[in-house]
LUMBAPA-509705 format. One record per residue (C-alpha): y negated, x, z; residue in one letter. Coordinates in Angstrom, 2 decimals. Example, Ala and Ser with C-alpha at 12.3 -4.5 7.8 and 13.67 -1.06 7.14 Angstrom:
REM LUMBAPA-509705
py px pz res
4.50 12.30 7.80 A $
1.06 13.67 7.14 S $
***
This chain:
REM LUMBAPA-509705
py px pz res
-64.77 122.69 106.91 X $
-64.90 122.39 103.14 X $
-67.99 120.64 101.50 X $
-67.44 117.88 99.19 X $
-68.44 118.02 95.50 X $
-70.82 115.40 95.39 X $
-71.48 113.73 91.82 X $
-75.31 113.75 91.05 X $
-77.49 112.74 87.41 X $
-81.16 112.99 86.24 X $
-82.27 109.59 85.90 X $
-79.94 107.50 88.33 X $
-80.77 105.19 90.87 X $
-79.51 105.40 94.10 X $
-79.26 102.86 97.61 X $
-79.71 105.03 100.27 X $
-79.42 104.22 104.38 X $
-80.82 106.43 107.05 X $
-81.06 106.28 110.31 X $
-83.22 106.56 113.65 X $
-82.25 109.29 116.04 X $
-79.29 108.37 117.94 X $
-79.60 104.94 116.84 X $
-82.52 104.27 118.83 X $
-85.29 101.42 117.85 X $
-87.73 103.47 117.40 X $
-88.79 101.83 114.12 X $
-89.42 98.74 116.14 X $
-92.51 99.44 117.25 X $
-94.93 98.84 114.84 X $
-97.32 101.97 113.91 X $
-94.01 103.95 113.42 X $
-93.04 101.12 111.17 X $
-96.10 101.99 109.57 X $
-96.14 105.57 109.45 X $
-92.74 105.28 107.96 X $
-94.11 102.80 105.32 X $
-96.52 104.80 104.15 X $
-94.85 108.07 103.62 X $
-92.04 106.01 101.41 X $
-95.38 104.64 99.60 X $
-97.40 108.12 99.52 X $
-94.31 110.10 97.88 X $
-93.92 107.45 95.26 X $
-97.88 107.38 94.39 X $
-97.24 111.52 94.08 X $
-94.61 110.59 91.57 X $
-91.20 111.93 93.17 X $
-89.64 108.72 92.80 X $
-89.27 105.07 91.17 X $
-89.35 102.86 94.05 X $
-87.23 99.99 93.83 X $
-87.06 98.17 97.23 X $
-86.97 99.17 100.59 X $
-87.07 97.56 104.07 X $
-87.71 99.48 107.49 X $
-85.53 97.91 110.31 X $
-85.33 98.73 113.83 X $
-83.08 101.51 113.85 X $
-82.37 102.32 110.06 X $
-84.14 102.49 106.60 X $
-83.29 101.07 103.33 X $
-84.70 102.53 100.54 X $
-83.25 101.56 96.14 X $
-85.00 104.41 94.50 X $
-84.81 106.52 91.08 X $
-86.06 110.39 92.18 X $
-88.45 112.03 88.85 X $
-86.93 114.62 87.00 X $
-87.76 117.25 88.34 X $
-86.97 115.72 92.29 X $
-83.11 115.32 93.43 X $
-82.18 112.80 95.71 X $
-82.19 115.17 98.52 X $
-85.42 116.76 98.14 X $
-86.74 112.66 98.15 X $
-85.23 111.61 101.38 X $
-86.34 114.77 102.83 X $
-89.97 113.84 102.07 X $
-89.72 110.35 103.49 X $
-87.74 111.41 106.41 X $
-90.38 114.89 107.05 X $
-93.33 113.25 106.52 X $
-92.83 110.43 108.90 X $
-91.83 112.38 111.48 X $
-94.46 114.49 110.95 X $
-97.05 112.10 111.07 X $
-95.57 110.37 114.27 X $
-95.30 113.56 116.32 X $
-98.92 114.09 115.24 X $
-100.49 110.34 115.37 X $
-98.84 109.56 118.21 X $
-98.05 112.65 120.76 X $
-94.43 112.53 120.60 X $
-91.74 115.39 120.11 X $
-88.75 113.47 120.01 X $
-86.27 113.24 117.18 X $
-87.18 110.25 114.82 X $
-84.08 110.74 112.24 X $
-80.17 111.18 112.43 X $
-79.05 113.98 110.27 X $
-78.02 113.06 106.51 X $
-78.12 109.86 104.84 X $
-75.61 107.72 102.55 X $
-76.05 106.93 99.34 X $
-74.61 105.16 96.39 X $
-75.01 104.93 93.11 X $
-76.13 101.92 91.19 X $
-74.21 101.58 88.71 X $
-75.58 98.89 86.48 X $
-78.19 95.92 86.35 X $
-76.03 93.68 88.33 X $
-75.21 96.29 91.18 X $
-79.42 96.82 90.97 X $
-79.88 93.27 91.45 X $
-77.03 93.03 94.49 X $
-78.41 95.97 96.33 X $
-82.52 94.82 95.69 X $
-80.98 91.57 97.70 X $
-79.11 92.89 100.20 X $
-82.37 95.08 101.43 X $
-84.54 92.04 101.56 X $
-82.19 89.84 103.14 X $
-81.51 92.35 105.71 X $
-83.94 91.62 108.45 X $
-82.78 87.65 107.71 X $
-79.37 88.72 108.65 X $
-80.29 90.92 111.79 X $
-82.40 86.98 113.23 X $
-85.47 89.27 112.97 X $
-87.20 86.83 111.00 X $
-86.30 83.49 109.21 X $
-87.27 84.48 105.62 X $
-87.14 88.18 104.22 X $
-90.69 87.39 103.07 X $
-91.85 87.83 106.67 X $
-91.14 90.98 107.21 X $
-93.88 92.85 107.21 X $
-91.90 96.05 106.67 X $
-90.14 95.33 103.51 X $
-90.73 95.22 99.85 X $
-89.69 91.84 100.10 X $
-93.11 90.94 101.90 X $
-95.48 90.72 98.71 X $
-97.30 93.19 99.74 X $
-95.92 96.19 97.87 X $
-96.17 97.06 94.25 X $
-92.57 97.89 93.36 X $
-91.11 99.82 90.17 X $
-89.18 97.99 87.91 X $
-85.24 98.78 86.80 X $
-85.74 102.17 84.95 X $
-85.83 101.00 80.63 X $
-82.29 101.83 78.64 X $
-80.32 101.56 81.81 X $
-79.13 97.93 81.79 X $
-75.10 97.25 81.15 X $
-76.11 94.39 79.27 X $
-78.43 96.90 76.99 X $
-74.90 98.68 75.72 X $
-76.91 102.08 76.80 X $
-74.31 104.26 78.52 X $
-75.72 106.32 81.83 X $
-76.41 110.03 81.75 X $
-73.43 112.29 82.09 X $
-72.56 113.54 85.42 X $
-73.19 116.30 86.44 X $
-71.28 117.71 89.84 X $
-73.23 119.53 92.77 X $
-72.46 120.83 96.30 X $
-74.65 119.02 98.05 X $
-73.35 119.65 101.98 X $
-71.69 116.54 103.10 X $
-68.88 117.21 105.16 X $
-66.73 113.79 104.91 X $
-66.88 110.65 103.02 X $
-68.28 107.55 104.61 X $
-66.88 103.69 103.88 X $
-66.94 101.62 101.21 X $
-67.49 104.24 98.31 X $
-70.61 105.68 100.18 X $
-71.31 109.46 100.71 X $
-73.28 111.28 103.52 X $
-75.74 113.85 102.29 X $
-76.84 116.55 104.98 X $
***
């Protein structure tokens, strides 16, 4: 099958989705929750992304973040999702798959889609009855306990600054995914 052209640009911010291994809760259990908390942390301290928000539910990730310049989107989900599963085959004995293949992602396309997506990650354990308030989460960037980066300067609609020019990349994804979304491989 024929790979889709995907659309990528230096500088963009993207909401991206992955998820556990055939679904499963693995992220439930909280020193995976953990591991998988600090390796979104630990690659944004080493400067391969702008971390916007994230949350870590269950069975899926959330993560709004702005990869460096010299980091695609790719290589940044690849560092989350290796590094956790590294460290959880190694800190806790296991061998089992911890991530589906791929990911979605979409582009933000202006303050007010920043500002949409930043809420819909923090209200999502609210809306899964995992906790009352997104605040008490203790997996999210919603919890107060995180240090986030803010909306990257000179890309607000409201600025008048027009985003970077496209640029188009085969990227691997096979099909496109609902609601504007696309599945990177």
């Amino acid at each position: 099958m024929a790979r889709l052209r995907h659309r990528t640009g230096a500088g963009y911010t993207y909401f991206v989705t992955t998820r556990s291994w055939e679904g499963r809760t693995l992220f439930r259990v909280p020193e995976v929750a953990r591991i998988v908390a600090e390796q979104i942390l630990h690659y944004r301290g080493e400067g391969f992304y702008l971390l916007h928000a994230f949350v870590i539910m269950p069975d899926h990730v959330h993560v709004l973040l702005t990869p460096g310049s010299s980091v695609t989107l790719e290589k940044a989900v690849q560092l989350i999702k290796g590094g956790s599963s590294h460290r959880v085959h190694t800190e806790r004995n296991h061998k089992m798959s911890i991530w589906q293949a791929g990911f979605h992602d979409w582009t933000v396309r202006d303050e007010d889609d920043f500002r949409v997506k930043v809420a819909y990650i923090h209200s999502n354990p609210v809306k899964a009855r995992l906790v009352e308030k997104a605040e008490l989460w203790p997996y999210s960037s919603a919890s107060g306990k995180f240090a986030m980066d803010e909306w990257p300067q000179g890309r607000s609609a409201s600025s008048g600054a027009e985003a970077p020019a496209w640029q188009v990349g085969d990227v691997g994804a096979e099909a496109p995914t609902p609601q504007g979304q696309r599945q990177r491989q």
